[in-house]
TIKOLVEX-743916 format. One record per residue (C-alpha): residue number from 1; chain; y, z, x. Coordinates in steps of 0.5 Angstrom, whole numbers, always signed. Layout:
! residues N
(r NUM; "A"; (Y; Z; X))
...
This chain:
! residues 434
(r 1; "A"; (-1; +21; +10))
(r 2; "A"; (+1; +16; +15))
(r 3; "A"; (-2; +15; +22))
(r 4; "A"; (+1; +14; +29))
(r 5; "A"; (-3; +12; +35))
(r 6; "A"; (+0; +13; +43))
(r 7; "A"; (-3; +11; +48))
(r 8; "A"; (-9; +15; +51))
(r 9; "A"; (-8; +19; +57))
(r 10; "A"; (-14; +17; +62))
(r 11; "A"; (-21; +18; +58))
(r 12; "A"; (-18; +23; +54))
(r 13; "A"; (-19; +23; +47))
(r 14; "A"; (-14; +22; +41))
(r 15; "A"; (-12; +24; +34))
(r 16; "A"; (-5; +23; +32))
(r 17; "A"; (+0; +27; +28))
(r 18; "A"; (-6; +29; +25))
(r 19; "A"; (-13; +33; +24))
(r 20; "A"; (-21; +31; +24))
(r 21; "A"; (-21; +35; +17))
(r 22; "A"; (-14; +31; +14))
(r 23; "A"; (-18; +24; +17))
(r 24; "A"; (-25; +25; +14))
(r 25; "A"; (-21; +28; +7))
(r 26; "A"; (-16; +21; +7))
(r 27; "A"; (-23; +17; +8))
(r 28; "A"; (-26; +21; +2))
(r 29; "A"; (-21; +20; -2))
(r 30; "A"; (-20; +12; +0))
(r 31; "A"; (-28; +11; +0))
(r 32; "A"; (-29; +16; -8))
(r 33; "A"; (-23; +11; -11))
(r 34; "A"; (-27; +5; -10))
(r 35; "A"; (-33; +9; -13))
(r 36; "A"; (-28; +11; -19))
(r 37; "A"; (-27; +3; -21))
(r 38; "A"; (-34; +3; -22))
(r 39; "A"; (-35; +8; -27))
(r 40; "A"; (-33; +5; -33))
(r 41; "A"; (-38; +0; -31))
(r 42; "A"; (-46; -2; -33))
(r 43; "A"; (-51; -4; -27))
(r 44; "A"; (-51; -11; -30))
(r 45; "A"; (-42; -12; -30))
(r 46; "A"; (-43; -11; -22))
(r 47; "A"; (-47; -17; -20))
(r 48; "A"; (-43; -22; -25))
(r 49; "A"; (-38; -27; -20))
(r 50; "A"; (-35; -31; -26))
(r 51; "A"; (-30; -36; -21))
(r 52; "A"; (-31; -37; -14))
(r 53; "A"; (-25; -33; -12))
(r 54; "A"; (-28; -26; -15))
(r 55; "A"; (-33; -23; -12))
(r 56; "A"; (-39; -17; -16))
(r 57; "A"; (-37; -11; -16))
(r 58; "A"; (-44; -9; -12))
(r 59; "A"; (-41; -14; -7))
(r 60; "A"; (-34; -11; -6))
(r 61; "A"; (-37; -4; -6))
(r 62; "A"; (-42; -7; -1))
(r 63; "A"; (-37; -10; +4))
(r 64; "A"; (-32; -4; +5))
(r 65; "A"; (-38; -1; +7))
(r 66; "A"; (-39; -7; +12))
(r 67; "A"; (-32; -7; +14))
(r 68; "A"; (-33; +1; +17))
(r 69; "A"; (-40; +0; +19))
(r 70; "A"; (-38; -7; +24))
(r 71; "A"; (-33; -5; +27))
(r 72; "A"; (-32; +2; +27))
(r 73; "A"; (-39; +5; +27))
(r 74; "A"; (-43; -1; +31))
(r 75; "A"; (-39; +2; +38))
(r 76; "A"; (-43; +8; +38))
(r 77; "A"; (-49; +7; +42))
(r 78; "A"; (-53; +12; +37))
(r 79; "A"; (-51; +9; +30))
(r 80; "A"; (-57; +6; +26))
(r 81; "A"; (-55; +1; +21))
(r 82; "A"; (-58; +2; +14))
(r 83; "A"; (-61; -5; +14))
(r 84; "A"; (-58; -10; +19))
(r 85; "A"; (-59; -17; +15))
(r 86; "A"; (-53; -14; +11))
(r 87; "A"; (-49; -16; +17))
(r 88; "A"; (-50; -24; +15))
(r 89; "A"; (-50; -22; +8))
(r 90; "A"; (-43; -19; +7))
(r 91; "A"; (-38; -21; +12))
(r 92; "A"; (-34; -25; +9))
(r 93; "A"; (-31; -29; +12))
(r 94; "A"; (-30; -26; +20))
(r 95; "A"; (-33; -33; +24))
(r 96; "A"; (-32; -28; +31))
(r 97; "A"; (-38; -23; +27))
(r 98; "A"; (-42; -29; +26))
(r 99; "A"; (-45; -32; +19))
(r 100; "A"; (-43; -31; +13))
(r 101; "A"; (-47; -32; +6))
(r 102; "A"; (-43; -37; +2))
(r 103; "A"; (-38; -34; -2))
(r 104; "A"; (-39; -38; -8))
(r 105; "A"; (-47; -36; -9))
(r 106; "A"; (-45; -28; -8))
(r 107; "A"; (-47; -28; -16))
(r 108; "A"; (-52; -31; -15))
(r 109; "A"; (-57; -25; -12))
(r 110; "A"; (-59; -20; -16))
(r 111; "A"; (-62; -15; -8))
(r 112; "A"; (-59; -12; -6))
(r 113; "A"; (-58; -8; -12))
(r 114; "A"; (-53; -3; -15))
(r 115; "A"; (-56; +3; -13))
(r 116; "A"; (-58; +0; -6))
(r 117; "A"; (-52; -1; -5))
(r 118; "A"; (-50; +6; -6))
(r 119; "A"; (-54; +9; -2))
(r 120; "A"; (-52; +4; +4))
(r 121; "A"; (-44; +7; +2))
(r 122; "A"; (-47; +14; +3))
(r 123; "A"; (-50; +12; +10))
(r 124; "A"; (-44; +9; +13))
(r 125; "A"; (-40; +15; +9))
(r 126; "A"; (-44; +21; +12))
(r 127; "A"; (-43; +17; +19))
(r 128; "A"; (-37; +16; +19))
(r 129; "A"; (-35; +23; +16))
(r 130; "A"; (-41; +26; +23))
(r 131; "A"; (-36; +23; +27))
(r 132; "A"; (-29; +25; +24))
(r 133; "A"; (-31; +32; +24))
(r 134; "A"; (-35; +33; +31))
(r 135; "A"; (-30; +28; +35))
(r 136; "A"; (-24; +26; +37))
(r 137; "A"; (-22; +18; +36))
(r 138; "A"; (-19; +14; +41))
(r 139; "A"; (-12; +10; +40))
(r 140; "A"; (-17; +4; +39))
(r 141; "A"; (-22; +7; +35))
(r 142; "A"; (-16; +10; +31))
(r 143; "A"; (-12; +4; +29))
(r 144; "A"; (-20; +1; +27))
(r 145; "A"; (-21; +7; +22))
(r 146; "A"; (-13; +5; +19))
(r 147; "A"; (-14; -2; +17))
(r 148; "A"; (-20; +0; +15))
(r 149; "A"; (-17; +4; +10))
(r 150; "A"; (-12; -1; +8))
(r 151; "A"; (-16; -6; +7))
(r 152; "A"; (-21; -2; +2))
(r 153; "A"; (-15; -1; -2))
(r 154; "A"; (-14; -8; -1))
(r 155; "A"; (-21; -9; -5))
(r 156; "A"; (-20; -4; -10))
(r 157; "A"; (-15; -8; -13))
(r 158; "A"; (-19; -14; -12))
(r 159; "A"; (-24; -10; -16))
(r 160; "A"; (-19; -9; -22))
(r 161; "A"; (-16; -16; -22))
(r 162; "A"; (-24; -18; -21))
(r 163; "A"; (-27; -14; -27))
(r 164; "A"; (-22; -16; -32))
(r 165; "A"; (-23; -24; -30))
(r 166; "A"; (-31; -22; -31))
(r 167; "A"; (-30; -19; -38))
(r 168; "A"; (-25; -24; -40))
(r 169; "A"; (-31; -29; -40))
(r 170; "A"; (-34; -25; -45))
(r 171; "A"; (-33; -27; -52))
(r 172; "A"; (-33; -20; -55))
(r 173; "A"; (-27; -19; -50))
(r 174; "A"; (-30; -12; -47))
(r 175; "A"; (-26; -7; -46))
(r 176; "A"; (-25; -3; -38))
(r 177; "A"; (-22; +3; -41))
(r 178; "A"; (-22; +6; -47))
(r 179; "A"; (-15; +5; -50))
(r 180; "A"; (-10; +9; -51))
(r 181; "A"; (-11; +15; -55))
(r 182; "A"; (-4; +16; -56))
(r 183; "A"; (+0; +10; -54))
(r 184; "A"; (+7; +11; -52))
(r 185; "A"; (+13; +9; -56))
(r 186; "A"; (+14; +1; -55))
(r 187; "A"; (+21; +1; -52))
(r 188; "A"; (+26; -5; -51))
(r 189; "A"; (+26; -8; -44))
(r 190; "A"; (+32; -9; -41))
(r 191; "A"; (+37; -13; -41))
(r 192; "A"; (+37; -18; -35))
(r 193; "A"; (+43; -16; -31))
(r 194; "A"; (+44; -19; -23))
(r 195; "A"; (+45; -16; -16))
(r 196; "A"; (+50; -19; -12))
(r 197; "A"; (+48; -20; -4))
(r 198; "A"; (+53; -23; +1))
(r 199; "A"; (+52; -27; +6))
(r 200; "A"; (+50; -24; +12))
(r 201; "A"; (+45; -24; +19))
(r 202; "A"; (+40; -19; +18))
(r 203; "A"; (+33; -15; +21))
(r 204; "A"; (+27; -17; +17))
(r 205; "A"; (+20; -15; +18))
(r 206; "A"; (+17; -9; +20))
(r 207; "A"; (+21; -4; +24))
(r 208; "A"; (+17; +3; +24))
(r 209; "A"; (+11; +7; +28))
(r 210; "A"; (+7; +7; +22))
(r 211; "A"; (+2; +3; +20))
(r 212; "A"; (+4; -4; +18))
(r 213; "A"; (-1; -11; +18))
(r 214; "A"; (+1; -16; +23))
(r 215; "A"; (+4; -21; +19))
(r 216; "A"; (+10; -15; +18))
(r 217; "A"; (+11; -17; +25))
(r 218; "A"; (+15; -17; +29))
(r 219; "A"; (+21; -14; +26))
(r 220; "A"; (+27; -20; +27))
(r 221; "A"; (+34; -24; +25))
(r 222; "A"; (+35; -29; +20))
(r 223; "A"; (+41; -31; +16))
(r 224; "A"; (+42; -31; +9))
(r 225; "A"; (+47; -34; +5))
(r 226; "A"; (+51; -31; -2))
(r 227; "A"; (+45; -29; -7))
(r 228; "A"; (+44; -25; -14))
(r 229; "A"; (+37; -23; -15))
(r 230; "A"; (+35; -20; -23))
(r 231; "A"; (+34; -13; -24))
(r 232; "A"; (+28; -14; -27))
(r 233; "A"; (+22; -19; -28))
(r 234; "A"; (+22; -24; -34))
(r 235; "A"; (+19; -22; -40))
(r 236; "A"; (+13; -23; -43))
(r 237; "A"; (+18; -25; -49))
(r 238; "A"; (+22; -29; -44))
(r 239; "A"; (+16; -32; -42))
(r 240; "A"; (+14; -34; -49))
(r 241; "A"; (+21; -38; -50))
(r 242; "A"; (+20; -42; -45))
(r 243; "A"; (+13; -44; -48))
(r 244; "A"; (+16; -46; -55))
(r 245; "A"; (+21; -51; -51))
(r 246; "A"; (+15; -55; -49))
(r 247; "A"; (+16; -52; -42))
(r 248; "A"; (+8; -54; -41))
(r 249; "A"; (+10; -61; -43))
(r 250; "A"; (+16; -62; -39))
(r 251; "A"; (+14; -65; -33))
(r 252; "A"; (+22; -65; -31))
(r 253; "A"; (+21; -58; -29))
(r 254; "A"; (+14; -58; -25))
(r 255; "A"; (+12; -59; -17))
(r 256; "A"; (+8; -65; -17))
(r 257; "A"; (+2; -61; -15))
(r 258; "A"; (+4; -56; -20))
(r 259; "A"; (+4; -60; -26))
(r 260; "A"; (-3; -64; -24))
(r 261; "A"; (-5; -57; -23))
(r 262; "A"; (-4; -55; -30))
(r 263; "A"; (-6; -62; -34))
(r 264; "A"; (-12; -62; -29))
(r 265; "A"; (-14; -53; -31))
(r 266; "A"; (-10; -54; -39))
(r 267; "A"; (-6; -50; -38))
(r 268; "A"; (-2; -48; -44))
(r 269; "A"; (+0; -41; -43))
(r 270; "A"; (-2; -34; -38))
(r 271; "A"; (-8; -33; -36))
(r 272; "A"; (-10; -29; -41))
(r 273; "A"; (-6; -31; -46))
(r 274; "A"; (-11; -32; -53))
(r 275; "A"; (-7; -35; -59))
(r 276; "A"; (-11; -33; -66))
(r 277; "A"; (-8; -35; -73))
(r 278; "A"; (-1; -37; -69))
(r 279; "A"; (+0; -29; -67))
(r 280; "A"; (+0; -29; -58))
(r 281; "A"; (-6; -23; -57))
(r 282; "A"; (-7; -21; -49))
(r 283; "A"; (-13; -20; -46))
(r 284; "A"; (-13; -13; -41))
(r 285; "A"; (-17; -9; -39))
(r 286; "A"; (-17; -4; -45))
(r 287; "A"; (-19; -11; -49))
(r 288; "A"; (-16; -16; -53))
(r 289; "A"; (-9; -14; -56))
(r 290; "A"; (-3; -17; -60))
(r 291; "A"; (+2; -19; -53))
(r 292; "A"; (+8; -14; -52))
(r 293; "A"; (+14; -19; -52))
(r 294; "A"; (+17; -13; -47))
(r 295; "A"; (+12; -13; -42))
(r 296; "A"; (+13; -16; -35))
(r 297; "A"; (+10; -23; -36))
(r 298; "A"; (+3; -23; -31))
(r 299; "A"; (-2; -27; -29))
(r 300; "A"; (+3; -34; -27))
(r 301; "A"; (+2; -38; -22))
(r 302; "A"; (+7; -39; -16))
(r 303; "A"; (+8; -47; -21))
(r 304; "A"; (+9; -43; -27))
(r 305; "A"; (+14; -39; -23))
(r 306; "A"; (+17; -43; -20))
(r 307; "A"; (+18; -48; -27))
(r 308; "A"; (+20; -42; -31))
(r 309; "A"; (+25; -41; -26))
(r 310; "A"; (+27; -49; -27))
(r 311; "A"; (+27; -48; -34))
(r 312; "A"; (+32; -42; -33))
(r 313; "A"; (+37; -45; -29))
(r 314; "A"; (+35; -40; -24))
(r 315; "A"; (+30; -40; -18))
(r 316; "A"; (+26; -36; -15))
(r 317; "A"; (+28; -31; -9))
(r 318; "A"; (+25; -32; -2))
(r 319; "A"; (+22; -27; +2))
(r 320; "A"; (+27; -25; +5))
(r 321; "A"; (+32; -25; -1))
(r 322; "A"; (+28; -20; -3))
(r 323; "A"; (+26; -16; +3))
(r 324; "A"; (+34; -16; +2))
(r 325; "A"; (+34; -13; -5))
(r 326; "A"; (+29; -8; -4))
(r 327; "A"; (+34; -4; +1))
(r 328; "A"; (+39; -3; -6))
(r 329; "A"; (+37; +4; -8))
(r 330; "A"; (+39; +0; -15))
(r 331; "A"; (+33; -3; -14))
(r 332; "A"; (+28; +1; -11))
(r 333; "A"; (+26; +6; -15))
(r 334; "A"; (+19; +9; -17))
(r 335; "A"; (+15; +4; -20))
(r 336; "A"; (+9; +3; -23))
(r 337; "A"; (+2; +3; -18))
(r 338; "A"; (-5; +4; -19))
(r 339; "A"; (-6; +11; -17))
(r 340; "A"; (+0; +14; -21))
(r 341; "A"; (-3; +11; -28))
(r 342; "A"; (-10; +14; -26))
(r 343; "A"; (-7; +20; -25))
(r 344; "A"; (-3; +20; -31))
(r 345; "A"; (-9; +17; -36))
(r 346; "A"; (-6; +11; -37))
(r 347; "A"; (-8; +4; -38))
(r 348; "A"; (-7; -1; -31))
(r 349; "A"; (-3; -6; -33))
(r 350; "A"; (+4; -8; -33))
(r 351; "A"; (+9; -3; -37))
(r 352; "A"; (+15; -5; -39))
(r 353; "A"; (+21; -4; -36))
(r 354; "A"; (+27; +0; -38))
(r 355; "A"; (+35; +1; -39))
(r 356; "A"; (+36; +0; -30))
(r 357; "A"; (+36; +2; -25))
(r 358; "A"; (+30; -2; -25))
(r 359; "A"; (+25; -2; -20))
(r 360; "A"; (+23; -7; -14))
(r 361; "A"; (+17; -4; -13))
(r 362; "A"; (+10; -5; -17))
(r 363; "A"; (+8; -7; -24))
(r 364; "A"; (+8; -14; -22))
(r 365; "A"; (+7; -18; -15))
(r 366; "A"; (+13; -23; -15))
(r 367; "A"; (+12; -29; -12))
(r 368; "A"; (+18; -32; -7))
(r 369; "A"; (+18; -39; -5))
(r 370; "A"; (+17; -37; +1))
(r 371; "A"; (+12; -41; +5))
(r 372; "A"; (+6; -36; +8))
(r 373; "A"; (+7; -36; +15))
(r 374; "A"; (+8; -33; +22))
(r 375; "A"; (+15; -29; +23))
(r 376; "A"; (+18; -31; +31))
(r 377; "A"; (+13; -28; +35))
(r 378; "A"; (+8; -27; +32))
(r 379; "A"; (+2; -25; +35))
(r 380; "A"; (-5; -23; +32))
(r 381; "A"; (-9; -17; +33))
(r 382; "A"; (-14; -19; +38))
(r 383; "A"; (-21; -21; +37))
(r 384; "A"; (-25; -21; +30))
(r 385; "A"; (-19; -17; +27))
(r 386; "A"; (-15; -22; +29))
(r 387; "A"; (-17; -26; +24))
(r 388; "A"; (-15; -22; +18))
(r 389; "A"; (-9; -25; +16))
(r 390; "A"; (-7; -31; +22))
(r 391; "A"; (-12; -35; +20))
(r 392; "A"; (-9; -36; +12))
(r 393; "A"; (-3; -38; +14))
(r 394; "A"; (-3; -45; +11))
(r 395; "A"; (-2; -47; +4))
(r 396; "A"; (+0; -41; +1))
(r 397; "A"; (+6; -38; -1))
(r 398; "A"; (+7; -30; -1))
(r 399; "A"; (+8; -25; -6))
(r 400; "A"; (+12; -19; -5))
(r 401; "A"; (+13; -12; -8))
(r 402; "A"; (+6; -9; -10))
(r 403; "A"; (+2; -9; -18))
(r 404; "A"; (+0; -4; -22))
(r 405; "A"; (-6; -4; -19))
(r 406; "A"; (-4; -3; -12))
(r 407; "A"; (-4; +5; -10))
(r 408; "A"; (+3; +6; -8))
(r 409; "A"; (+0; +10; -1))
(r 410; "A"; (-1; +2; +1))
(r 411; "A"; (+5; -2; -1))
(r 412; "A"; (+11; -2; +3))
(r 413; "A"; (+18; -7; +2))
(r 414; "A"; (+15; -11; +8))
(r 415; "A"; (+8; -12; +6))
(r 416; "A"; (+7; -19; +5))
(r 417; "A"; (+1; -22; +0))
(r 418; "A"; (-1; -28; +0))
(r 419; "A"; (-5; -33; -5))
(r 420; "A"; (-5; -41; -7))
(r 421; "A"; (+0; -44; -11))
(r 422; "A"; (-5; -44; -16))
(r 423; "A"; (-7; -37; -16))
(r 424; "A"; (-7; -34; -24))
(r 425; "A"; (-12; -27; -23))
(r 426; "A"; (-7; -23; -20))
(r 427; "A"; (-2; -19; -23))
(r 428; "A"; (+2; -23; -21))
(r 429; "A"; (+9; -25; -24))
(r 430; "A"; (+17; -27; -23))
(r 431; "A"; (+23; -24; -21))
(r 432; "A"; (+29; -30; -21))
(r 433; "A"; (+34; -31; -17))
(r 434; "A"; (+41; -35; -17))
């Protein structure tokens, strides 16, 4: 369901296209996934940060709740905060808000604990539902409760790519799920064909009313020349062979940056990646498994991207090529996304992708060799808010398309992720372009 805001008429309040009753269901349900990620989890999985990059599960599930309790609940002259040192100890990193404890040392406490956190989720939780269902919202108060939503979705795939890198850290190689009681048939990957796309003056970027960030905006022209874009992602196979060709020992085909980043970490494969008595194994959330040479290769960085492309002879798409691709039907099928495996008992992890037409859409982020950075135009959202996606637009590059770890109500073709070149915990793969 999708929420649209018009302007308020005087001091009239709003809810648009939609019900107090549909708004405190979509919250429920946004708010009970996060919960649902933390079910096959101890007490003591919940506290663990294994890199700086990923935060404990209690603190995701500690800082969504912040989120609405900051900038949705605090305006409400009657609201008590459940405990109001949790202002200080999960912002994450809004300077206008105040003080934030250092991201690094999250893992480092062991209070507020899980179970304290659950009772800080029911208050915000019970609050906001009081709310939804004995008033209307304004226009303001609306789009507040919308980003609120996307972004818990936003952690709730942090949380999976969070989890798997912490138990990844265990020698026992710990599963999150249970495998498959019945796995489906190994079926072949398909085989790498090419879209073509003429060269043209086109739109890009966000054009509707619905909700979309304010780095999908606004909506724009830019050229491009004549491209051909692959139909579906490279293969773990794929990937493999370029391994065998020394592809980690060929400096030729690195960035600068890319191939210091990689001596400097050892890379010799994805993360993920164990060799075990010369056989390939994949770490994944049901645990240590033999690779699967026609699944989407995942967990890459945008230099070994970028490098996989060079050896290919191909390169990798901008942003905008594949913005352009996603509007081929061809293209842009159903894919795979979190939600979807969930509700199908299936494992969260890439699947493979069969005979065409292929999907755009989930399964692996692609990375493009765009630079993140804002569209002509651009302005951010005022205030804290404001700092949500403007202030990171330096040195990263964007991804595009969704993972299967991304539910499919919160991914769209102009959504534009974004992570360091160096970034391999995502699920995050290659899509080649010529």
């Amino acid at each position: 369901m999708s929420l649209k805001t018009t302007a308020p008429q005087g001091d009239e309040t709003i809810l648009a296209d939609s019900s107090n009753s549909q708004l405190a269901r979509r919250f429920q349900q946004v708010r009970e996934r996060s919960k649902l990620i933390t079910q096959p989890l101890t007490p003591e999985d919940c506290v663990i940060q294994s890199m700086p990059d990923v935060s404990p599960m209690r603190w995701h599930l500690a800082h969504t709740s912040w989120f609405f309790e900051t900038f949705l609940l605090s305006s409400n002259t009657d609201y008590q905060p459940f405990n109001e040192r949790f202002e200080y100890l999960f912002n994450s990193y809004y300077n206008t808000v105040g003080q934030q404890f250092p991201r690094h040392q999250r893992g480092l406490l062991s209070r507020p604990g899980l179970s304290e956190i659950m009772d800080y989720r029911s208050h915000v939780d019970a609050n906001v539902h009081r709310w939804l269902t004995s008033q209307g919202l304004s226009a303001d108060e609306l789009k507040v409760l919308e980003i609120g939503l996307q972004h818990e979705q936003q952690h709730q795939e942090l949380m999976l790519t969070d989890i798997k890198h912490i138990l990844a850290c265990n020698p026992l190689f710990p599963a999150y799920q249970l495998p498959n009681e019945q796995p489906a048939a190994v079926a072949s990957s398909a085989d790498l064909q090419w879209r073509s796309f003429p060269s043209e003056l086109t739109e890009f970027g966000y054009a509707g009313d619905d909700f979309a960030f304010d780095n999908e905006r606004p909506r724009h022209k830019a050229y491009l020349h004549e491209f051909q874009l692959a139909t579906r992602c490279v293969t773990n196979g794929e990937y493999l062979e370029f391994m065998l060709d020394d592809g980690y020992r060929r400096p030729e085909l690195w960035l600068s940056l890319g191939w210091s980043a990689a001596n400097q970490a050892a890379w010799s494969g994805p993360l993920y990646w164990i060799e075990r008595d010369g056989q390939w194994h994949e770490f994944t959330l049901e645990g240590l498994r033999p690779l699967r040479l026609e699944e989407p290769v995942c967990h890459v960085s945008y230099f070994e991207a970028d490098a996989f492309a060079r050896w290919s002879g191909c390169r990798l798409p901008t942003e905008f090529e594949w913005e352009r691709g996603s509007d081929n039907k061809s293209l842009n099928t159903a894919g795979v996304f979190f939600d979807h495996l969930l509700q199908a008992k299936q494992p969260i992890h890439p699947q493979t992708e069969t005979s065409p037409p292929t999907h755009l859409m989930g399964n692996v982020w692609q990375w493009t060799s765009s630079s993140y950075a804002a569209y002509p135009g651009y302005q951010a959202e005022a205030g804290a808010l404001g700092e949500y996606n403007g202030k990171f637009m330096c040195n990263q590059y964007v991804l595009r398309g969704g993972s299967c770890a991304t539910s499919s109500d919160h991914i769209r073709p102009t959504y534009r992720n974004f992570f360091p070149p160096d970034a391999r915990w995502q699920f995050s793969g290659i899509r080649l372009a010529r």
